[in-house]
C-alpha positions as CSV (number, residue, x, y, z in Angstrom):
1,X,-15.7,0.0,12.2
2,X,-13.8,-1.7,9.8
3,X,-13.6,-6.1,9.3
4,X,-10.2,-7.2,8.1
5,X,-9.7,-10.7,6.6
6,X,-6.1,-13.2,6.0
7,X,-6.2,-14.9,3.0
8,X,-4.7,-18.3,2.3
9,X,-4.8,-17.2,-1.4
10,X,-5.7,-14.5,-3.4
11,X,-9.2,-14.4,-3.6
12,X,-9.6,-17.8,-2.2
13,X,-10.3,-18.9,1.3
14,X,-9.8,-17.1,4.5
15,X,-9.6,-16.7,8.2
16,X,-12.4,-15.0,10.0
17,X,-12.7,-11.6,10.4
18,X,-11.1,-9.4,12.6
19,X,-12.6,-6.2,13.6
20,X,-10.9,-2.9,14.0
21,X,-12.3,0.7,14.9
22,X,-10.2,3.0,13.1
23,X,-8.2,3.8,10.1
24,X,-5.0,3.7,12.3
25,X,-5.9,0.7,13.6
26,X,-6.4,-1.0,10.0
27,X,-3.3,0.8,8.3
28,X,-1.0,-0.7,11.1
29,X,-3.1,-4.3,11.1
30,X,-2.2,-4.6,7.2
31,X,1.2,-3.2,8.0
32,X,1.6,-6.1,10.5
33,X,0.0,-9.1,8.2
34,X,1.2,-8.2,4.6
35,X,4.0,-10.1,4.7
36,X,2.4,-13.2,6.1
37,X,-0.7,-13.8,4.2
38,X,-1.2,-13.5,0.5
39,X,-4.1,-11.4,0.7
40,X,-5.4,-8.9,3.2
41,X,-8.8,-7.7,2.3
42,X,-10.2,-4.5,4.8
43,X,-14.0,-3.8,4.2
44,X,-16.2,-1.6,6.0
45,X,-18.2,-3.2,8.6
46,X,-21.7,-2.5,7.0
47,X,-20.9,-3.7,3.4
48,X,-18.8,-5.6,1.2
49,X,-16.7,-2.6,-0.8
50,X,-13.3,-3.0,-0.3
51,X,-11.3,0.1,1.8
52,X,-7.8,-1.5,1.9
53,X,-6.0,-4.3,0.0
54,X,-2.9,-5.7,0.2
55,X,-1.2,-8.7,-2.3
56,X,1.9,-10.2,-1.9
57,X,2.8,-8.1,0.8
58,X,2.2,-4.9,-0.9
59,X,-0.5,-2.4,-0.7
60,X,-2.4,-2.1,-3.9
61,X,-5.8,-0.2,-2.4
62,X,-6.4,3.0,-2.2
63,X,-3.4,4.0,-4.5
64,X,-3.1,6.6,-1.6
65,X,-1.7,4.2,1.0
66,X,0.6,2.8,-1.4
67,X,2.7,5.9,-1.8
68,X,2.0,6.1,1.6
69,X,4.0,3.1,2.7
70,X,6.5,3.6,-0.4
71,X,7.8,7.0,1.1
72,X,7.8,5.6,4.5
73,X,10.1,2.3,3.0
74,X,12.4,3.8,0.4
75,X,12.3,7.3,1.2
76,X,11.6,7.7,5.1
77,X,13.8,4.9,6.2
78,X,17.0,4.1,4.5
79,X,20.0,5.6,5.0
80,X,20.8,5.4,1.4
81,X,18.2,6.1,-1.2
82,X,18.4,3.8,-4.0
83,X,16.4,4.5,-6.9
84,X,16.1,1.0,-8.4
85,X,14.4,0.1,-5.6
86,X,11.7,2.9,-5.4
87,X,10.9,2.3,-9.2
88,X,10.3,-1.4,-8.0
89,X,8.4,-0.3,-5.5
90,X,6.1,2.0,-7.5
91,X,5.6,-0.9,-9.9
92,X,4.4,-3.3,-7.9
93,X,1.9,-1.1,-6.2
94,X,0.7,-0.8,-9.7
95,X,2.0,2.5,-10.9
96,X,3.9,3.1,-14.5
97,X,7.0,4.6,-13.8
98,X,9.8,5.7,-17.0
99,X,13.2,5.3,-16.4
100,X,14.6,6.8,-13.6
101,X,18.3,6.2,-13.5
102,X,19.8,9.2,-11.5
103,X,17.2,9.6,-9.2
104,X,17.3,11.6,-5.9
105,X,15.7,11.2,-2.6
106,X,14.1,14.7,-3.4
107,X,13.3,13.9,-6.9
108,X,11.6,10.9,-5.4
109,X,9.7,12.8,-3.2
110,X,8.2,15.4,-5.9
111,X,7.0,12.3,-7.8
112,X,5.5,11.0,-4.8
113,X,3.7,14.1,-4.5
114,X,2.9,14.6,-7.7
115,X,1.1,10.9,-7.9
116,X,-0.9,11.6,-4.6
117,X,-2.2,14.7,-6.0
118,X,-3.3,13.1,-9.3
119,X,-4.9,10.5,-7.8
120,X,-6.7,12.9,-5.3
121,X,-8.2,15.2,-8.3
122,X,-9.5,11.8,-9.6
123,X,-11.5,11.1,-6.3
């Protein structure tokens, strides 16, 4: 059971919490608020740690979910891939990315992978 909370502002005040049961049910809640509320803060329901953030309508907690929703916007979804974009994208989740100019849908997708499995070793 997780509680998921709107924010007005970043760290600042908030609406009540809304409860959801599973980790479907809180990646499709942020999914569907992100772009509303400046801040939507997921905890579990039997302590304060944070499971899921999102700011400015992107998902910046666990890194894992943002390359999740990155691959599902920029790579998963468009017709054409542009690689400006997914750099942008990587960015503002909070990832360093060099210079990418020339960059595939494929290439994209290695990186992706690459980052997921970096960040899983550091778990």
């Amino acid at each position: 059971m997780f509680k998921a909370y709107r924010f007005l502002e970043p760290g600042g005040s908030y609406f009540p919490a809304d409860p959801l049961e599973t980790a479907a049910d809180v990646y499709e809640y942020v999914k569907a608020h992100k772009a509303q509320y400046l801040e939507i803060r997921v905890t579990a329901d039997n302590d304060n740690y944070i499971a899921v953030q999102a700011i400015d309508g992107v998902i910046v907690f666990p890194k894992q979910w943002a390359l999740m929703e990155i691959k599902e916007k920029y790579i998963d979804e468009p017709n054409i891939f542009s690689a400006e974009a997914f750099k942008q994208a990587l960015e503002r989740s909070g990832f360093t990315v060099e210079e990418n100019s020339g960059c595939t849908s494929a290439m994209a997708l290695n990186y992706l992978t690459e980052l997921y499995e970096i960040i899983e070793g550091e778990d």
